[in-house]
C-alpha positions as CSV (number, residue, x, y, z in Angstrom):
1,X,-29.7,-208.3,-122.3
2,X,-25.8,-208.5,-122.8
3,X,-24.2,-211.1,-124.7
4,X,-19.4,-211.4,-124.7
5,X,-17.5,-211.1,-127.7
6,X,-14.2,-212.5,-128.0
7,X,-11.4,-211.6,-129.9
8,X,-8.9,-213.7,-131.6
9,X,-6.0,-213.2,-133.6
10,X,-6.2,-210.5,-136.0
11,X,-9.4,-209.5,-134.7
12,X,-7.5,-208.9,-131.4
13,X,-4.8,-207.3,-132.7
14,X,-7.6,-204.7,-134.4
15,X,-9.4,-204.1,-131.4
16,X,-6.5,-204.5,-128.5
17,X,-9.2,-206.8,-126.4
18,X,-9.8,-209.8,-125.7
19,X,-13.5,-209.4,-124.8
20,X,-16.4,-207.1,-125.0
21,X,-19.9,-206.9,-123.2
22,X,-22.3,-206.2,-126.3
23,X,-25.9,-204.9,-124.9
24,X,-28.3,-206.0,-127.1
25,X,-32.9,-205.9,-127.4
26,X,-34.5,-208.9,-126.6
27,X,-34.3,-211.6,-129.7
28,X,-30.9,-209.9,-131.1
29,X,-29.4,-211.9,-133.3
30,X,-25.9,-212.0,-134.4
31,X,-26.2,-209.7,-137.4
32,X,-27.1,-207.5,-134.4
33,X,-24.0,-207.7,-132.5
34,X,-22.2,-207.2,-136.0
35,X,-23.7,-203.9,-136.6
36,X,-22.8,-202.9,-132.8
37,X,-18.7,-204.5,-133.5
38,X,-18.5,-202.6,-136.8
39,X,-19.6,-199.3,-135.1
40,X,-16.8,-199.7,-132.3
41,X,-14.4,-201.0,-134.1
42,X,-15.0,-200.1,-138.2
43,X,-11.9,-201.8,-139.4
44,X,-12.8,-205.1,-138.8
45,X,-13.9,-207.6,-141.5
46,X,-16.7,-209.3,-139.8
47,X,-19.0,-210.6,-143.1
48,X,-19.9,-214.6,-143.3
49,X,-17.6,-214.9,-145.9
50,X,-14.6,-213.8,-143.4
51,X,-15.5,-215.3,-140.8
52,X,-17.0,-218.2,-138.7
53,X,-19.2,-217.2,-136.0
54,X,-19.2,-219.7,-133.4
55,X,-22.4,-219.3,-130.4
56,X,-21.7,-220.9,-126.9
57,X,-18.7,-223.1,-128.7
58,X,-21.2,-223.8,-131.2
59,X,-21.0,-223.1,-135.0
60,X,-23.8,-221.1,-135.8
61,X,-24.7,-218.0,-138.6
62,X,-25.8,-214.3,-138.8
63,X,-29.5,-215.1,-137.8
64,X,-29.0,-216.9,-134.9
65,X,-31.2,-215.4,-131.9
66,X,-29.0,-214.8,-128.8
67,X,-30.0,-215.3,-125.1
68,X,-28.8,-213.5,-121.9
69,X,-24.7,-214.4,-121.4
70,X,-24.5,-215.7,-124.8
71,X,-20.9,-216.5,-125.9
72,X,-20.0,-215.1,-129.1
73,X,-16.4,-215.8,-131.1
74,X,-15.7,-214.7,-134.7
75,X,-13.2,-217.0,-136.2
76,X,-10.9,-215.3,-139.3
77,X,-11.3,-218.0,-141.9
78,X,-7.4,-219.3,-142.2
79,X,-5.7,-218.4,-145.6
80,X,-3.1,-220.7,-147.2
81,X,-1.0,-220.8,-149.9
């Protein structure tokens, strides 16, 4: 199965995309598509304390299983100061 990924912000900036096709085993998880981001692109900060993963518009977490054309966004957490 293939689940999207889309970039935002720095995590665009990193990766100069907007969007990648990740292919993933039947009941992959997030954590799964991590390992798979982290291999392609290494200097991204993709951990649940960096970020908030969002599922089909959804907020969701690292164990979630994925399904066919899921959706996937990783959210930098926003600083302030």
């Amino acid at each position: 199965m293939v689940v999207s990924v889309k970039f935002y912000g720095v995590h665009r900036a990193l990766t100069s995309t907007r969007e990648i096709q990740v292919p993933l085993l039947k009941d992959g998880r997030v954590s799964d598509v991590i390992s798979h981001i982290k291999g392609c692109f290494p200097a991204l900060q993709l951990s649940e304390k960096d970020v908030l993963v969002s599922v089909n518009n959804k907020v969701s977490h690292m164990d979630q299983v994925l399904m066919a054309d899921d959706k996937i966004t990783f959210l930098p957490h926003i600083g302030g100061g």
